[in-house]
NUMARVO-427042 format. One line per field, with one value per residue: x, y, z of N, C-alpha, C in turn; residue number from 1. Coordinates in pm, 1 decimal. Layout:
% NUMARVO-427042
n_xx: c(X|...)
n_yy: c(Y|...)
n_zz: c(Z|...)
ca_xx: c(X|...)
ca_yy: c(Y|...)
ca_zz: c(Z|...)
c_xx: c(X|...)
c_yy: c(Y|...)
c_zz: c(Z|...)
semar: c(NUM|...)
//
This chain:
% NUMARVO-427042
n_xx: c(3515.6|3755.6|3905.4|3946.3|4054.3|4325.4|4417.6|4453.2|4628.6|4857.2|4910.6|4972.5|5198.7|5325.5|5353.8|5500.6|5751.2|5830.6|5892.9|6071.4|6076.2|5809.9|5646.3|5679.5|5777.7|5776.9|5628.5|5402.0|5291.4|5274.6|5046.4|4846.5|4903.6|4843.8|4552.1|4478.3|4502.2|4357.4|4283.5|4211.2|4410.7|4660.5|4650.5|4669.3|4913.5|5096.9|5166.8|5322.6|5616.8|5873.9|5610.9|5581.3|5772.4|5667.6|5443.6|5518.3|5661.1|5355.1|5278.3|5460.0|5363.5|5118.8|5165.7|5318.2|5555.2|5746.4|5765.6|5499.0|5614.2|5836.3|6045.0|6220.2|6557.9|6574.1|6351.1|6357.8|6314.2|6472.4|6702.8|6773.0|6929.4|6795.3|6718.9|6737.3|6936.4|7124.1|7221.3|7455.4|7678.0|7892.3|7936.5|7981.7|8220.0|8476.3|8573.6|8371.5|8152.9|8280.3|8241.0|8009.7|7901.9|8020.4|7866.0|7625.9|7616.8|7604.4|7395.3|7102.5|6740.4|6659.3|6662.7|6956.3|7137.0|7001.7|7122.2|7383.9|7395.4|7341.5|7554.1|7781.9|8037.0|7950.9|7688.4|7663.0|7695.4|7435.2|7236.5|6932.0|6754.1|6926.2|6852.9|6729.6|6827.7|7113.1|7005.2|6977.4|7200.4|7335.9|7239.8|7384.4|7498.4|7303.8|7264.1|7365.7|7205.0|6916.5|6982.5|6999.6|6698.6|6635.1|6712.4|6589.3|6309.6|6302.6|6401.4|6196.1|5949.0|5982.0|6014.6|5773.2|5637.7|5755.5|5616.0|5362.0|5327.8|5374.7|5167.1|4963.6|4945.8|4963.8|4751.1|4463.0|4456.4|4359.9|4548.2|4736.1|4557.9|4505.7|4753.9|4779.7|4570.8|4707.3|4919.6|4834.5|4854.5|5084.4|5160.2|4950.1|5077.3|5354.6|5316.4|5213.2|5450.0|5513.9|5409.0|5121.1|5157.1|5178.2|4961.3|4738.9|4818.3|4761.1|4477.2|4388.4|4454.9|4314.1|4063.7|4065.4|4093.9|3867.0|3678.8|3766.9|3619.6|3376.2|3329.4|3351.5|3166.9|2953.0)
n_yy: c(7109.8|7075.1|7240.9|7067.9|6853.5|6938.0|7030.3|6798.1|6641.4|6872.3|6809.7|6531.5|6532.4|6681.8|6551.6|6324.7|6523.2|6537.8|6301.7|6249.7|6377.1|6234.5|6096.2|5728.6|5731.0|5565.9|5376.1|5489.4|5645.1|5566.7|5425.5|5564.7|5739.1|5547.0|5519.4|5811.1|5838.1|5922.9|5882.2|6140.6|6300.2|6176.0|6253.5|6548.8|6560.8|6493.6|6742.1|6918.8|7006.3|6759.6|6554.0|6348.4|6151.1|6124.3|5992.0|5733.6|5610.7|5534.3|5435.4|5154.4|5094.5|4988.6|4763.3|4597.4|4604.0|4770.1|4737.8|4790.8|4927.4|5127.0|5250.6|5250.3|5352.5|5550.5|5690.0|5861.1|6151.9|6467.7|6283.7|6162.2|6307.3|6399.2|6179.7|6007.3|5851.5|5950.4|6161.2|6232.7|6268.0|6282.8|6442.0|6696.5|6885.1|6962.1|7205.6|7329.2|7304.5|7510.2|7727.5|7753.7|7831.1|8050.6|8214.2|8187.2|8256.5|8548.7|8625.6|8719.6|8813.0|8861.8|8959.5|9033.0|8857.9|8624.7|8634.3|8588.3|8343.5|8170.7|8214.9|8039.5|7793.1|7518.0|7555.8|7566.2|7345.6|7155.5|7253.3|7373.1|7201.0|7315.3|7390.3|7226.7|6989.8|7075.7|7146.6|6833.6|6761.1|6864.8|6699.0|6580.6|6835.8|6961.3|7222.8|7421.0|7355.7|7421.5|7737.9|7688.2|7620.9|7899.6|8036.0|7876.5|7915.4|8213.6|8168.9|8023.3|8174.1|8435.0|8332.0|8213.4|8456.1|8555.6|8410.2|8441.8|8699.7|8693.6|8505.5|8657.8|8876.3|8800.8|8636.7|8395.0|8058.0|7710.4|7543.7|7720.3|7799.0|7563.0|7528.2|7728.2|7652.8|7393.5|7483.5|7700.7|7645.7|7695.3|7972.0|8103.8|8054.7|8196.5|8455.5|8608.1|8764.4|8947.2|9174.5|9438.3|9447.6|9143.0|9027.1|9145.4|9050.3|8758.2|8760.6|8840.7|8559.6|8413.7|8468.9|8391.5|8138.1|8068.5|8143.1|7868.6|7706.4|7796.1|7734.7|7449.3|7386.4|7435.5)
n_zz: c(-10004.7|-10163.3|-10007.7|-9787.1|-9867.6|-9973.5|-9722.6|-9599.2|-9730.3|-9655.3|-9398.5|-9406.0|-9507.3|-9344.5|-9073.5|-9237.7|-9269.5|-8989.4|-8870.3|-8683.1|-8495.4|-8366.4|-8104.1|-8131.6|-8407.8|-8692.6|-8723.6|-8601.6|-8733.8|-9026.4|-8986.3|-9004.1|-9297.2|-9413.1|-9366.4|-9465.3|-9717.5|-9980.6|-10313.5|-10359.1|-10231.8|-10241.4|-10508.5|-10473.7|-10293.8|-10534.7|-10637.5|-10429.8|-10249.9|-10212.0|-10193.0|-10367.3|-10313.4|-10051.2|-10136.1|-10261.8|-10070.7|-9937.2|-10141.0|-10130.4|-9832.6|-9896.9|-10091.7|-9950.6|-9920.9|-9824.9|-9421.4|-9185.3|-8995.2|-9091.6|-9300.9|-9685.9|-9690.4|-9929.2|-9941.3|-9675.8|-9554.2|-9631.2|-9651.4|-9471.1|-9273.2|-9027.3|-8843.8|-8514.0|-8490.3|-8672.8|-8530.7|-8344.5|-8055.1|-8158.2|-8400.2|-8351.9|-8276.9|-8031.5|-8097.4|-8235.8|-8043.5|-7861.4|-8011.3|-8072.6|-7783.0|-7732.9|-7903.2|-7868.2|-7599.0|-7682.7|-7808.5|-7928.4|-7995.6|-8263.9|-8586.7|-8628.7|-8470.2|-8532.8|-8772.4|-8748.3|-8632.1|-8834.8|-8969.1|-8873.5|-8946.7|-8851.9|-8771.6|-9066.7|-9190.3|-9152.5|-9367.3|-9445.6|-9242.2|-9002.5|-8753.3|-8617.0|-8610.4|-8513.1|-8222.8|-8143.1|-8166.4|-7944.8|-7782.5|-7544.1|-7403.2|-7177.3|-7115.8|-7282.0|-7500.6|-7352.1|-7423.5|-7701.8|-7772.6|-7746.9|-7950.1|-8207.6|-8127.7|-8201.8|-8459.7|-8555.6|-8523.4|-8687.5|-8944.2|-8963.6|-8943.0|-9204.4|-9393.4|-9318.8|-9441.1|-9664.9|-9768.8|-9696.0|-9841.1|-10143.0|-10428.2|-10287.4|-10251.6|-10264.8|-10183.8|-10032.8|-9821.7|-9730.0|-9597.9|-9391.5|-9241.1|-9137.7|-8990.9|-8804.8|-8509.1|-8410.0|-8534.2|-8365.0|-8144.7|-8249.2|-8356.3|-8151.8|-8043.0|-8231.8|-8094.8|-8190.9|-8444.2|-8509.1|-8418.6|-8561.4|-8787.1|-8731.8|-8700.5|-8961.4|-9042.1|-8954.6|-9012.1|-9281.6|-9226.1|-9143.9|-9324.1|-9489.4|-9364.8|-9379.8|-9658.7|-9696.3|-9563.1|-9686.4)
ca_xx: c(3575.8|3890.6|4008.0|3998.7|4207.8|4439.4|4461.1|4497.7|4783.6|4977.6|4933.3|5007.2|5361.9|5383.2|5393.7|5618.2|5872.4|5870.2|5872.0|6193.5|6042.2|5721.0|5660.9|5674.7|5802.5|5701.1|5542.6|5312.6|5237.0|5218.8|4891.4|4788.8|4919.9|4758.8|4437.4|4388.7|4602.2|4246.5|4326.0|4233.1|4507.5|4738.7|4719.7|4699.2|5052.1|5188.7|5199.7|5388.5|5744.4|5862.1|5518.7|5603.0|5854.4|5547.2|5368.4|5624.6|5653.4|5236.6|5316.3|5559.6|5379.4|5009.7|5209.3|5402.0|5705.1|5773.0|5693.2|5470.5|5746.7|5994.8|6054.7|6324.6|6652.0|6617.1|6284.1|6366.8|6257.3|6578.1|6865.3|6818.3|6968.7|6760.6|6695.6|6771.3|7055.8|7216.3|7276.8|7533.2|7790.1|8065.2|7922.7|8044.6|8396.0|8518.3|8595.4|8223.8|8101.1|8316.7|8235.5|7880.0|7854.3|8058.2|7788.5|7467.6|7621.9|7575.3|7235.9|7036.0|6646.9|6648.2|6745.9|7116.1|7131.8|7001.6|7223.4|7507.1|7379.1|7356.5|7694.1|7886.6|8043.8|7874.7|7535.1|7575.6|7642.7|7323.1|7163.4|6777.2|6748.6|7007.9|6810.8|6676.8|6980.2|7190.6|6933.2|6932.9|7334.4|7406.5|7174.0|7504.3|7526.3|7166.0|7264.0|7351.7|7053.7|6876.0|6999.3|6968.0|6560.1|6592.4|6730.4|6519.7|6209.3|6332.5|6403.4|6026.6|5899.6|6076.1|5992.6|5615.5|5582.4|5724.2|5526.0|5217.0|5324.7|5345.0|5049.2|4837.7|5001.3|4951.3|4598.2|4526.6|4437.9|4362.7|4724.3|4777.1|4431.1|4516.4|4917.9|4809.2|4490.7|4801.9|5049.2|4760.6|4884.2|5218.5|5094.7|4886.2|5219.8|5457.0|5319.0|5195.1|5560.6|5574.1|5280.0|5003.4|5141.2|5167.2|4785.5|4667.0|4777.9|4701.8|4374.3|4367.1|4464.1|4186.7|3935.5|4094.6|4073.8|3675.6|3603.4|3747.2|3493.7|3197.8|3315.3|3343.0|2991.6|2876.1)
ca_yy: c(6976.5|7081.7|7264.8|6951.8|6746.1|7042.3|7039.8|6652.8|6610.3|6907.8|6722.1|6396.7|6583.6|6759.0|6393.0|6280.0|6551.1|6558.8|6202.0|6224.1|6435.6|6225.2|5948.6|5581.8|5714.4|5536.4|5281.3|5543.6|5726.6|5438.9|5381.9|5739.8|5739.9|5408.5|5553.8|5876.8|5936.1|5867.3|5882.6|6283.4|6373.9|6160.9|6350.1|6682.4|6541.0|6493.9|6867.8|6995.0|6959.8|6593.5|6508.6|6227.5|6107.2|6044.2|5864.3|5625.0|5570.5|5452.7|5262.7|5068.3|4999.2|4916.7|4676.3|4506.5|4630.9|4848.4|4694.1|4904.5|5014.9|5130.9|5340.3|5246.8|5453.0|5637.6|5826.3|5925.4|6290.7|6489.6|6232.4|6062.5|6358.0|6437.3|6041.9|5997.8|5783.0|5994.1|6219.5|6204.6|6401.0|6297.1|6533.8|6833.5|6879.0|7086.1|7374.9|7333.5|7357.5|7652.4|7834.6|7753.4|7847.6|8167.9|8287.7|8156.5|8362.9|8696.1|8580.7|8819.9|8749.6|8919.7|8888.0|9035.5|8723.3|8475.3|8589.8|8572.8|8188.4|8107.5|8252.4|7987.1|7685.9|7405.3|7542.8|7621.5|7182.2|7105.2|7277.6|7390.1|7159.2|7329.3|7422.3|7081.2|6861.3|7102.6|7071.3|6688.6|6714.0|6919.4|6606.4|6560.9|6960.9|7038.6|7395.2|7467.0|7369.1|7547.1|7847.9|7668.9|7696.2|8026.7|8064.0|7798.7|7974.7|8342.0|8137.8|8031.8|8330.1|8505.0|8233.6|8233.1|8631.5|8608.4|8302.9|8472.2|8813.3|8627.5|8467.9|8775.2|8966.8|8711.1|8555.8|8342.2|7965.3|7647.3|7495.4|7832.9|7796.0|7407.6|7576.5|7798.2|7581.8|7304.4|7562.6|7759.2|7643.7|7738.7|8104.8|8151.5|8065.4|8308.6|8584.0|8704.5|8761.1|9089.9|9286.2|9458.9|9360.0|8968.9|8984.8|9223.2|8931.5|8622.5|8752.2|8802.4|8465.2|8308.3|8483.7|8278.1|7980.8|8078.0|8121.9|7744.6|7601.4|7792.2|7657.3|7331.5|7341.2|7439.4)
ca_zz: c(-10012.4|-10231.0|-9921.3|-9698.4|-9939.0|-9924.8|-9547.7|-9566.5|-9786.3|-9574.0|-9287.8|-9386.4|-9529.2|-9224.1|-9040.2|-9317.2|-9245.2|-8862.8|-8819.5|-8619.9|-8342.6|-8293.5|-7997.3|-8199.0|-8567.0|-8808.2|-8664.5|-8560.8|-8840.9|-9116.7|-9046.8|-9088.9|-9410.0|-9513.7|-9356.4|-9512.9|-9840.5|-10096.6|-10438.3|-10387.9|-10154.5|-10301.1|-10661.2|-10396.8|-10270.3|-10648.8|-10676.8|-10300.8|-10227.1|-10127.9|-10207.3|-10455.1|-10213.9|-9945.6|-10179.8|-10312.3|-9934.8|-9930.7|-10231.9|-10087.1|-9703.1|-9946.8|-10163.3|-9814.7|-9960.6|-9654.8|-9310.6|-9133.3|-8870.9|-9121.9|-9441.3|-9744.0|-9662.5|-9969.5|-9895.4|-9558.3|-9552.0|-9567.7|-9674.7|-9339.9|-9195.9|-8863.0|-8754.0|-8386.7|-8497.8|-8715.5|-8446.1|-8172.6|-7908.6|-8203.4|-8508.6|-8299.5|-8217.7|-7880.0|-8154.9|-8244.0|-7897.4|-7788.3|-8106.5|-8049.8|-7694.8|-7783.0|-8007.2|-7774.6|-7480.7|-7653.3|-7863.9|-7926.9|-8013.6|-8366.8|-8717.0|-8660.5|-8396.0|-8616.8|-8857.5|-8679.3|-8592.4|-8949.5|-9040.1|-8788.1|-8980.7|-8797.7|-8847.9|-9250.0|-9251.9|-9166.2|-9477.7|-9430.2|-9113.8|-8918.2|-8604.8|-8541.3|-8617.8|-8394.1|-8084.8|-8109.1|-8175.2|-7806.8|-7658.1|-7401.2|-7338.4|-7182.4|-7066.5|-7430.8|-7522.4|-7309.6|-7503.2|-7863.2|-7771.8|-7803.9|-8087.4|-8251.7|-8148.1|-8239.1|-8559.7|-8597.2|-8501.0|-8783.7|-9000.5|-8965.9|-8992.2|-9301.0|-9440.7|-9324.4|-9470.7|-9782.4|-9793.4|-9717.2|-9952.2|-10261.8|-10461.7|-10195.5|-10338.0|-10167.2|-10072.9|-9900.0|-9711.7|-9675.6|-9550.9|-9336.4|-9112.0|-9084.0|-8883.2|-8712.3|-8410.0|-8469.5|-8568.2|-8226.5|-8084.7|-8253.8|-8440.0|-8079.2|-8040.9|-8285.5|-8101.7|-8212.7|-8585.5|-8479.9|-8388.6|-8644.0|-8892.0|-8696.7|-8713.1|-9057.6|-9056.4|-8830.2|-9120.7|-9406.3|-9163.7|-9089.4|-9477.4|-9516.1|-9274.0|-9457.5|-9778.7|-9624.1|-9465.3|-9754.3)
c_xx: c(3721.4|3983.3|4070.2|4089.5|4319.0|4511.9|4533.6|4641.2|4859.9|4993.9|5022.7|5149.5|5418.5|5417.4|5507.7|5761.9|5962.5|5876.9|5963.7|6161.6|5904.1|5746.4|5625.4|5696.2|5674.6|5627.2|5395.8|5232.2|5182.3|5079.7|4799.1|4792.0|4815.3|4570.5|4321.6|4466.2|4530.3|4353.1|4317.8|4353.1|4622.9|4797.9|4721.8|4868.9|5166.9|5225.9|5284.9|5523.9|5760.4|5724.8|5523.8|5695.9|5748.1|5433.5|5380.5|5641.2|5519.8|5221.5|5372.4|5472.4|5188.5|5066.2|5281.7|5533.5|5814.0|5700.3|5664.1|5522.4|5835.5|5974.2|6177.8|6376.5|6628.2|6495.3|6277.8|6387.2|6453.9|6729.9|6926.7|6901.0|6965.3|6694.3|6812.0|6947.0|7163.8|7324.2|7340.1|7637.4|7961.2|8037.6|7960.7|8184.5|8401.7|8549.7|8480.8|8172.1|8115.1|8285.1|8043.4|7818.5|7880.8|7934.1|7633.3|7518.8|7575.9|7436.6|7165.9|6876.0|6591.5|6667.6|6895.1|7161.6|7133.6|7103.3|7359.7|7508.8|7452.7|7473.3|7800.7|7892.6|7939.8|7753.6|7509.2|7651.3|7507.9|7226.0|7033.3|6747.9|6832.5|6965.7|6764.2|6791.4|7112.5|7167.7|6974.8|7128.4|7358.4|7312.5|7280.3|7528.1|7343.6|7147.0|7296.4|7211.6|6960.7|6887.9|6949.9|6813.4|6516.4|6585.0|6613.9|6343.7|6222.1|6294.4|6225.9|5936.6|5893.3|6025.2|5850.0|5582.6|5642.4|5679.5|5369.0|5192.4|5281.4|5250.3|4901.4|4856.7|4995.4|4784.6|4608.7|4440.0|4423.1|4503.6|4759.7|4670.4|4485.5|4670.1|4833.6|4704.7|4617.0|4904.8|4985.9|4807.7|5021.3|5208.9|5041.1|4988.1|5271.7|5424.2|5254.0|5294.6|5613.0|5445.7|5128.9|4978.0|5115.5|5004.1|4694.2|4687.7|4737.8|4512.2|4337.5|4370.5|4367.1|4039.1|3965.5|4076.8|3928.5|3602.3|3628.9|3665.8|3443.3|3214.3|3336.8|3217.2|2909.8|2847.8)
c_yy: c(6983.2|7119.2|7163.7|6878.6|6791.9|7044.0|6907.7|6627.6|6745.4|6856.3|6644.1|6453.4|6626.9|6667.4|6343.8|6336.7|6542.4|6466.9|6181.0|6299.2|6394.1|6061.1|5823.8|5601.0|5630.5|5432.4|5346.5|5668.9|5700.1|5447.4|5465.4|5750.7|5596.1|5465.3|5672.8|5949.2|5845.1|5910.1|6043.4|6342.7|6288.5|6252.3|6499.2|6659.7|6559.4|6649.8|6979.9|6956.1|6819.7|6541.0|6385.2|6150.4|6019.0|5952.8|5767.5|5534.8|5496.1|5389.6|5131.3|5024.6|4943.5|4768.5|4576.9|4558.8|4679.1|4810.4|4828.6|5005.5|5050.4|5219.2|5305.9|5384.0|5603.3|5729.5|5833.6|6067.8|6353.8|6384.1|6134.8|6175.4|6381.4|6303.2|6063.3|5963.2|5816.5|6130.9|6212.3|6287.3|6372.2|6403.3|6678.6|6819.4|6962.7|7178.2|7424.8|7387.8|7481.3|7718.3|7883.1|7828.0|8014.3|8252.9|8268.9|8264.4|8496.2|8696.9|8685.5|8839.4|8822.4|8887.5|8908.3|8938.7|8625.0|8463.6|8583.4|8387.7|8148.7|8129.5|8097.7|7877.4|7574.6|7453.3|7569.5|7457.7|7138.4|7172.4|7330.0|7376.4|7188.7|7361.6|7334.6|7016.8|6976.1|7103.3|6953.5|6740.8|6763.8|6837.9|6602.7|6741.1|7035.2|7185.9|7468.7|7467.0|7408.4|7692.6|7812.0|7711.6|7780.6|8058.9|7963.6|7897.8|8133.8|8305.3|8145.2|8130.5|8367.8|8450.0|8260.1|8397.9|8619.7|8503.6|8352.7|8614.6|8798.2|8590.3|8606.8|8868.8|8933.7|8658.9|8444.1|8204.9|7850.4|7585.1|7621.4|7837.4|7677.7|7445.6|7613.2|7707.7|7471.8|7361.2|7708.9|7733.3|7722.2|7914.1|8161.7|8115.9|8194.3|8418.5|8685.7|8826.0|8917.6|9177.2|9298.8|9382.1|9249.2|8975.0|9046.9|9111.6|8854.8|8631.6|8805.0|8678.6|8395.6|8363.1|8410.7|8138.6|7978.3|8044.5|7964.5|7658.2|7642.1|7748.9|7474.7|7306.9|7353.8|7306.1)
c_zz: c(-10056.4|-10110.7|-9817.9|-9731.8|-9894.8|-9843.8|-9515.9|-9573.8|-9748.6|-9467.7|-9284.3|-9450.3|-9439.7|-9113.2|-9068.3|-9231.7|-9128.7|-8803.2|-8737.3|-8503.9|-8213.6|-8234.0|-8138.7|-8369.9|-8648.6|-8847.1|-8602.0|-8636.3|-8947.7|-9126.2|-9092.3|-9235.3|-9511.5|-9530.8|-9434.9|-9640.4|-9929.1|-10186.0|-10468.9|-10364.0|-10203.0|-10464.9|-10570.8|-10345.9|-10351.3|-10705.7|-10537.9|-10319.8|-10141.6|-10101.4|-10305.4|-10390.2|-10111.0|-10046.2|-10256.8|-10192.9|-9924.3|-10028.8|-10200.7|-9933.9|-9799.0|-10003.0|-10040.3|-9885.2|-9825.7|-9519.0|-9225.0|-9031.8|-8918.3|-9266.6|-9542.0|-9704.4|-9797.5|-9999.3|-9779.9|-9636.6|-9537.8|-9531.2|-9554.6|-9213.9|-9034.7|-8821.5|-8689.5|-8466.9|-8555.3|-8645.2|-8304.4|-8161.2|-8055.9|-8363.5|-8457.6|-8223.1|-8110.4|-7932.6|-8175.5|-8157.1|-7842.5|-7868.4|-8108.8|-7920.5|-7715.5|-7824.5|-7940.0|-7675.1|-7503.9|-7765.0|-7846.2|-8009.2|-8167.5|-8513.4|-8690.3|-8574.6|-8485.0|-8713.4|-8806.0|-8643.2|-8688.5|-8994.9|-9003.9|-8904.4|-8978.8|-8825.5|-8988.4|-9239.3|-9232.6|-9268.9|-9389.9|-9300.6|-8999.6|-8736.5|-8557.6|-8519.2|-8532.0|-8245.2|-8070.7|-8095.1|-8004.7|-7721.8|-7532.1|-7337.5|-7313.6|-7174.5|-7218.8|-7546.4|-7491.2|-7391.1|-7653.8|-7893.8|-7822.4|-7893.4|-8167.9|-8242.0|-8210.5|-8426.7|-8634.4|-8574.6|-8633.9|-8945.8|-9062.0|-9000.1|-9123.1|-9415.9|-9453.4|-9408.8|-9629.6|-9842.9|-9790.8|-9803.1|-10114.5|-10295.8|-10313.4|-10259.8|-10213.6|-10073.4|-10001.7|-9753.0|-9676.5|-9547.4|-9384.2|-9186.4|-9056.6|-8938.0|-8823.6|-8556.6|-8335.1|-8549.9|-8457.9|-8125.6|-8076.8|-8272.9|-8298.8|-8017.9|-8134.4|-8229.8|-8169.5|-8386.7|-8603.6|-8464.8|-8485.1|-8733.4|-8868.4|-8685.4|-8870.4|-9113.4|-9100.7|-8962.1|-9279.0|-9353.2|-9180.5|-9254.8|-9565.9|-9496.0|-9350.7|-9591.6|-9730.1|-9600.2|-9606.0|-9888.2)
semar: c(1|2|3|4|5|6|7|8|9|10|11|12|13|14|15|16|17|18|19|20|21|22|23|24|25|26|27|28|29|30|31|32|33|34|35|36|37|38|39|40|41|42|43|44|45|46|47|48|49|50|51|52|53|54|55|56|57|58|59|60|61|62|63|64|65|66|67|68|69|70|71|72|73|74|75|76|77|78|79|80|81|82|83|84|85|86|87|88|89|90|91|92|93|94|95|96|97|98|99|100|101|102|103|104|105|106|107|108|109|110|111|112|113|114|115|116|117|118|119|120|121|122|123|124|125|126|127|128|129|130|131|132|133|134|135|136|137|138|139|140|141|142|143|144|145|146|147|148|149|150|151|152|153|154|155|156|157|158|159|160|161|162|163|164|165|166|167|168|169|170|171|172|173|174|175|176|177|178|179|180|181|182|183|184|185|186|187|188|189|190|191|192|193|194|195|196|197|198|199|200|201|202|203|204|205|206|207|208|209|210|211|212|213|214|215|216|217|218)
//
């Protein structure tokens, strides 16, 4: 049972954070939140990152404070940063662009790539979120984007191996079991991506996922 909470309240954060990439925002998520954030997964929320944030947010749409199509400005996930609206063709300058394309042309699907991404100006402003909020920003340059993809997935790739390296390598506790069933999908994605190693863990994974169900069933 503890692990389901677990799973719940990463979800319903994992909602929270990505609300800027799914069809009907927050008009379409609201009710999720109204629906399944019990009084367990709410105190499971009061202990994650920006977890007291999301449930200041279901304070506010229980009480009518917040109409169910909308969120106060000042818990938007991320400062408001990656809403649609905050992104457009004028947050990148034509030095931006060429410096950007520059550095996509000779891309290279690795860490000395990525780091070469992360070095550039324009992507150390977007903080944390820099690989989303520079996709949405080259909305007017699709062929650049095209390339950003790559990088973006190289990124998650990269990302996830060493999230999962982490986790198998540490006690392993329920918010890591609750972590890891959330971005299972997202794991049978990438980690096929390093070989025999990528599958040798994702199936260590898939047996921390299996031992949730039988404590579950049980």
């Amino acid at each position: 049972m503890k692990a389901r909470i677990a799973a719940t309240a990463q979800r319903l954060l994992n909602l929270y954070r990505q609300e800027h990439v799914i069809v009907g925002g927050w008009s379409a998520i609201n009710p999720v939140f109204i629906d399944e954030a019990t009084d367990d997964v709410i105190k499971e929320l009061r202990e994650m990152p920006t977890g007291k944030m999301l449930i200041r947010h279901i304070e506010n749409l229980r009480s009518g404070k917040t109409p169910m199509d909308s969120i106060e400005p000042e818990l938007i996930p991320y400062g408001g940063l990656m809403t649609q609206s905050s992104v457009t063709d004028t947050i990148l300058s034509q030095k931006d662009i060429s410096e950007l394309q520059s550095v996509l042309n000779s891309f290279t699907p690795d860490p000395d790539g990525l780091n070469r991404i992360r070095g550039l100006n324009v992507v150390r402003r977007f903080g944390e979120e820099w690989a989303n909020a520079i996709h949405d920003a080259l909305d007017k340059h699709p062929d650049m984007q095209n390339q950003w993809a790559v990088v973006t997935k190289t990124y998650r790739a990269y990302q996830l191996w060493d999230t999962a390296n982490q986790i198998i390598n540490a006690p392993l506790d329920e918010r890591a079991r609750a972590e890891i069933q959330a971005d299972m999908p997202e794991y049978e994605t990438y980690l096929p991506m390093f070989g025999d190693a990528g599958n040798e863990l994702l199936g260590r994974l898939r047996t921390f996922i299996s031992s949730v169900k039988a404590e579950d069933n049980a």
